[in-house]
C-alpha positions as CSV (number, residue, x, y, z in Angstrom):
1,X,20.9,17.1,10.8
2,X,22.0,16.3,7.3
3,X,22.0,12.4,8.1
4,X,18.8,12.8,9.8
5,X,16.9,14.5,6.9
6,X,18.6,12.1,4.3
7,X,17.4,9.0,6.5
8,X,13.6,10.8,6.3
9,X,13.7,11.3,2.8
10,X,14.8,7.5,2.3
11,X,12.0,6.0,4.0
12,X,9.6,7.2,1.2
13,X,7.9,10.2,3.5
14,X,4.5,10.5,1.6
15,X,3.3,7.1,1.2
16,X,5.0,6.2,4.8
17,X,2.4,8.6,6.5
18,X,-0.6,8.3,4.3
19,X,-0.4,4.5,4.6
20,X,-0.1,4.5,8.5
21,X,-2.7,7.1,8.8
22,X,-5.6,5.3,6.9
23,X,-4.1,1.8,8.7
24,X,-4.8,3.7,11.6
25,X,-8.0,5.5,10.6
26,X,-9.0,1.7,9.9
27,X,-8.2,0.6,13.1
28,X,-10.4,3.4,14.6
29,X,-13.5,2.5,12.5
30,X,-13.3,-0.9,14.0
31,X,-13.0,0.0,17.2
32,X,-9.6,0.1,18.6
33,X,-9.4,3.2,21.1
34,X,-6.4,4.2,23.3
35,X,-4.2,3.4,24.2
36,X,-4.1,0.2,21.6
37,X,-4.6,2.6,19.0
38,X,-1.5,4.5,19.5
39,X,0.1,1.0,19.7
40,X,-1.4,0.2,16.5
41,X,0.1,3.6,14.8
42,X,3.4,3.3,16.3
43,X,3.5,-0.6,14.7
44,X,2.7,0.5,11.6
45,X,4.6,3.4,11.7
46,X,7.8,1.9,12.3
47,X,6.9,-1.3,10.4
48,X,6.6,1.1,7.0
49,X,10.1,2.9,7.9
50,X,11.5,-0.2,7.3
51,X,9.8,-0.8,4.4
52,X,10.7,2.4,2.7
53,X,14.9,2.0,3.9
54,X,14.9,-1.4,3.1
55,X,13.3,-0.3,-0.5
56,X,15.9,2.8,-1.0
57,X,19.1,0.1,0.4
58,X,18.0,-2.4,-2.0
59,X,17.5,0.1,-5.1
60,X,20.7,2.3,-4.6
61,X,23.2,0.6,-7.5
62,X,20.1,0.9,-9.5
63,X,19.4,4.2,-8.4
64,X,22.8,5.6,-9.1
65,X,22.9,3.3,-12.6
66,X,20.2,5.8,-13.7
67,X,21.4,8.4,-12.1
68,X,18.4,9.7,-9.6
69,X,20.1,12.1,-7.7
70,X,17.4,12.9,-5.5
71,X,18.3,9.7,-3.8
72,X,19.9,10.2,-0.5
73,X,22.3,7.0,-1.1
74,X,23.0,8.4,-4.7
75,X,23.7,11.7,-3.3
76,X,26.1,10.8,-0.9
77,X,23.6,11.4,2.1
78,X,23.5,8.1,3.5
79,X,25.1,4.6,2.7
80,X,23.3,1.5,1.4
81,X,24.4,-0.3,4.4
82,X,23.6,2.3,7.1
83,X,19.8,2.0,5.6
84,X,20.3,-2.0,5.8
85,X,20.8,-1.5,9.2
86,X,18.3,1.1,10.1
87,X,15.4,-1.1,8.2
88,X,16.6,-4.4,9.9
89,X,16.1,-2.8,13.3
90,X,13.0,-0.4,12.5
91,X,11.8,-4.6,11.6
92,X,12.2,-5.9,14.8
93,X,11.2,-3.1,16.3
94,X,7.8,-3.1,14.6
95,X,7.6,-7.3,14.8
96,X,7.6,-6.4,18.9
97,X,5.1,-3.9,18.9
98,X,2.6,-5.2,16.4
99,X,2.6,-8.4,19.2
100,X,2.6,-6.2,22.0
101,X,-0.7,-4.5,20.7
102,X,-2.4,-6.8,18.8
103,X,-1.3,-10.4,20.4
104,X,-0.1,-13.4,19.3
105,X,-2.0,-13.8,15.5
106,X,-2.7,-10.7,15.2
107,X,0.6,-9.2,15.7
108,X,1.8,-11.7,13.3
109,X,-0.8,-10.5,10.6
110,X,1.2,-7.5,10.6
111,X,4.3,-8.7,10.5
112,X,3.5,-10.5,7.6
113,X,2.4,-7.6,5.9
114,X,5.7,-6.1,6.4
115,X,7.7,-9.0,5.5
116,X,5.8,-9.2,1.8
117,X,6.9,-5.8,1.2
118,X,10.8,-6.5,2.0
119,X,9.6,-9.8,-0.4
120,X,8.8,-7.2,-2.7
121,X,11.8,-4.8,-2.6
122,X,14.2,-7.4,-1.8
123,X,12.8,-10.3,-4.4
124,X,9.6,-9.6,-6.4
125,X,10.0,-6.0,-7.6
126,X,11.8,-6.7,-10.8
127,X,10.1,-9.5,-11.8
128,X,6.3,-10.7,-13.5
129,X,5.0,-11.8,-9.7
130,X,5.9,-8.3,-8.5
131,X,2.0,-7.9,-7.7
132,X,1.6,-10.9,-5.3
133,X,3.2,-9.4,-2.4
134,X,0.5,-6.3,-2.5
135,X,-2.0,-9.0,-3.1
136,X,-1.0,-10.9,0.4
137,X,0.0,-7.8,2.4
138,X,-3.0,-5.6,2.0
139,X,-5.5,-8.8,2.4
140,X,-3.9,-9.4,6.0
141,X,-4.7,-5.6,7.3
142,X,-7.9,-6.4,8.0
143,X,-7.1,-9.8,9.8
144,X,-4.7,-7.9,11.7
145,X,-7.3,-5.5,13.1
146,X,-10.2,-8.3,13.8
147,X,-7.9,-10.7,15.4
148,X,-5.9,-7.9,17.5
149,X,-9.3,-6.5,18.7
150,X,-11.5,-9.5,19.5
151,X,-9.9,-12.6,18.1
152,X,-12.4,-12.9,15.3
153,X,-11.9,-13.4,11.6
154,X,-12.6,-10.6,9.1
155,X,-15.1,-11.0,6.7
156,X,-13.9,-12.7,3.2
157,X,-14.9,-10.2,1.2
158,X,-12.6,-7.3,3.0
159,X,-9.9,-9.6,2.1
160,X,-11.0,-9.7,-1.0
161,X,-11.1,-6.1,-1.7
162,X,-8.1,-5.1,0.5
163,X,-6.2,-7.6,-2.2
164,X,-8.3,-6.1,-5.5
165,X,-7.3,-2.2,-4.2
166,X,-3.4,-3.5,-3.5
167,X,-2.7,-4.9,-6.9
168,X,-4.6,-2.1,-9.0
169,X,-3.0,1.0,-6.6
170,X,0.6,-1.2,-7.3
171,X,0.0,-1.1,-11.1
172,X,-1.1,2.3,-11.3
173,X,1.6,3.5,-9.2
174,X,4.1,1.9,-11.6
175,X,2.9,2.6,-15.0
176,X,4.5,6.5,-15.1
177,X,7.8,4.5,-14.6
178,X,7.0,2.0,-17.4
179,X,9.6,3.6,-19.7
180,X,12.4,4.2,-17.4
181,X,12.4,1.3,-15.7
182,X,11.9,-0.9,-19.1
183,X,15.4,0.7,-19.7
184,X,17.0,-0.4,-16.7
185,X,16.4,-3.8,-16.9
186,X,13.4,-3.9,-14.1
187,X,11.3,-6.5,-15.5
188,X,8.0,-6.1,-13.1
189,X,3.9,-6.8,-14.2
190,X,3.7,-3.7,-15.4
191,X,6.6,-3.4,-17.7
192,X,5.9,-7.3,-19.0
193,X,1.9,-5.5,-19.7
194,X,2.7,-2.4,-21.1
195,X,1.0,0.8,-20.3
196,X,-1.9,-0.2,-22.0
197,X,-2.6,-3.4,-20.8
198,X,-1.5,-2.6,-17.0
199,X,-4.5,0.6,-17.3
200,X,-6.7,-1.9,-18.3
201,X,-6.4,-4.7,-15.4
202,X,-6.3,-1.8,-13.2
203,X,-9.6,-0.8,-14.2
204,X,-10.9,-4.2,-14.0
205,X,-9.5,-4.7,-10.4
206,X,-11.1,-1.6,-9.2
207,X,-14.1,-2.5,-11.0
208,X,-14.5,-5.8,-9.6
209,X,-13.5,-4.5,-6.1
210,X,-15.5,-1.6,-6.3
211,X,-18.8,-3.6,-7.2
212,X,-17.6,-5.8,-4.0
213,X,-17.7,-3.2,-1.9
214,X,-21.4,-1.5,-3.4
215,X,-23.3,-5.3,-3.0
216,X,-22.3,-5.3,0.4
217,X,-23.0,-2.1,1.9
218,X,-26.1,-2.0,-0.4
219,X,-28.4,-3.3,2.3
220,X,-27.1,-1.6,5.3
221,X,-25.7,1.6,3.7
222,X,-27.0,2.1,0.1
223,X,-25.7,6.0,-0.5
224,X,-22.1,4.1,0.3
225,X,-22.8,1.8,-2.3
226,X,-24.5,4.5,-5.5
227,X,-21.0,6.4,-4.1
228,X,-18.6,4.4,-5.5
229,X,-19.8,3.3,-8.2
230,X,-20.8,7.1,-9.2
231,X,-17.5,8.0,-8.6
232,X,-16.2,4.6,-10.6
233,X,-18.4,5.9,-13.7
234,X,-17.0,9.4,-13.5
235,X,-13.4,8.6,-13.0
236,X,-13.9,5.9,-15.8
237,X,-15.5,8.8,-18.2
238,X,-12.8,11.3,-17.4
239,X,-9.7,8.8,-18.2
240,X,-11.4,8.0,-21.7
241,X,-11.9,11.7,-22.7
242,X,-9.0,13.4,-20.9
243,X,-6.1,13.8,-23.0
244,X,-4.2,15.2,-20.5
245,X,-0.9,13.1,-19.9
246,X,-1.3,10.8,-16.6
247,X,-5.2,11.7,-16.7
248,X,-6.0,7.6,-16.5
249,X,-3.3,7.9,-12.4
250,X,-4.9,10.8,-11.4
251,X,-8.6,8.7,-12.1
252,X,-7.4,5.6,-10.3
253,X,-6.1,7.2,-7.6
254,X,-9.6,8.7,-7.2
255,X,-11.4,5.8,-7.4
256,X,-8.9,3.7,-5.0
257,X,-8.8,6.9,-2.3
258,X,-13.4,6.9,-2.6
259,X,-12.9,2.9,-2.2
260,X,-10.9,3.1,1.3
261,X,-12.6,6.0,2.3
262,X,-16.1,3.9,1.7
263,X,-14.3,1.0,3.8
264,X,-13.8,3.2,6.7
265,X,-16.9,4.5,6.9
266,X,-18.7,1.1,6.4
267,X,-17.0,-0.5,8.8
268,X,-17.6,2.4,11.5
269,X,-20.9,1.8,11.0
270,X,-21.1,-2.0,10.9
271,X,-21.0,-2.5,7.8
């Protein structure tokens, strides 16, 4: 039971869930039903287990350099190489199902997703370009679902905004670390900016994105559109006056949870 919780905790359990369950929730919207969809969550599901052992396998010198004990593989849970070989086959596991359920291209939309984040842990994560594998993996989802459904191509601008909301949630989610990792040597886009710089594209992505996403569902859905950019204005207003430490996350956040929320519900309804 020991092994088996400290392989759980390694696979990053929070973002591991929430990311297959909006996937999902996306799939849904478009109009994937059962028993594809439960194909669909089980591909994802596995596909971001690997992600998160291959991320934890990959990190644990580093882990144990800095001395983050809550690591399983720092702890003494669970070995770098048992991880290795629990992502590798979670990998191929996931490569079959995402074909299985979503065909030829689309099942290889997802596996391309998957293998930019092992680009990212494995590659990209210490270095300037760490953003471009959010960049390419979160503008495929949508091809994935489109092509896996009906063979058609999504529309450019959900690429376009899948990309936007990758990059700024990847900044935003590494600026708390800024510090520590600037010590251990990790040399990604957010230590090269700086905390201030980093808060600042990330408010321009989600700006740009956000206004994206308002233009378009103006005509068809225009309380979608006055919602995020309400909520854009007041998360925007609350990170300039709050002086609470990590005020500026907790507004991104916001802004990037109202954004895919918005993208749901827009595409349920056609939009």
């Amino acid at each position: 039971m020991n092994r088996l919780s400290a392989f759980a905790r390694a696979c990053h359990p929070a973002p591991t869930v929430v990311v297959t369950f909006v996937i999902t929730a996306f799939a849904w919207s478009l109009g994937w039903r059962l028993p594809g969809l439960a194909g669909v969550l089980l591909a994802v599901l596995v596909g971001q287990l690997s992600i998160g052992w291959s991320n934890d396998a990959f990190d644990a010198d580093l882990d144990a350099t800095v001395g983050r004990g809550s690591k399983p593989t720092v702890a003494g849970d669970v070995t770098a190489r048992g991880l290795w070989l629990a992502a590798a086959t979670a990998l191929v596991l996931s490569a079959g199902l995402s074909w299985a359920v979503a065909g030829l291209v689309g099942g290889t939309l997802h596996v391309f997703s998957v293998l930019m984040a092992w680009l990212y842990n494995t590659v990209l994560s210490r270095t300037p370009w760490s953003w471009l594998p959010y960049a390419l993996a979160f503008g495929a989802v949508f091809a994935f679902f489109t092509y896996g459904l009906d063979g058609s191509a999504p529309p450019a601008w959900t690429v376009a905004v899948f990309a936007i909301v990758g990059v700024s949630a990847h900044l935003a989610n590494a600026v708390p670390d800024i510090n520590a990792d600037r010590a251990a040597g990790v040399d990604g886009l957010a230590v090269r900016l700086g905390t201030r710089a980093s808060l600042a594209v990330c408010w321009a992505l989600l700006g740009i994105g956000t206004l994206i996403l308002a233009v378009v569902t103006w005509v068809d859905q225009p309380w979608l559109a006055v919602i995020v950019i309400a909520v854009l204005l007041v998360a925007g207003a609350v990170a300039i006056s709050s002086r609470r430490k990590g005020a500026d996350f907790v507004a991104l956040m916001a802004v990037v949870a109202i954004d895919v929320v918005v993208l749901v519900v827009a595409a349920a309804q056609g939009g």
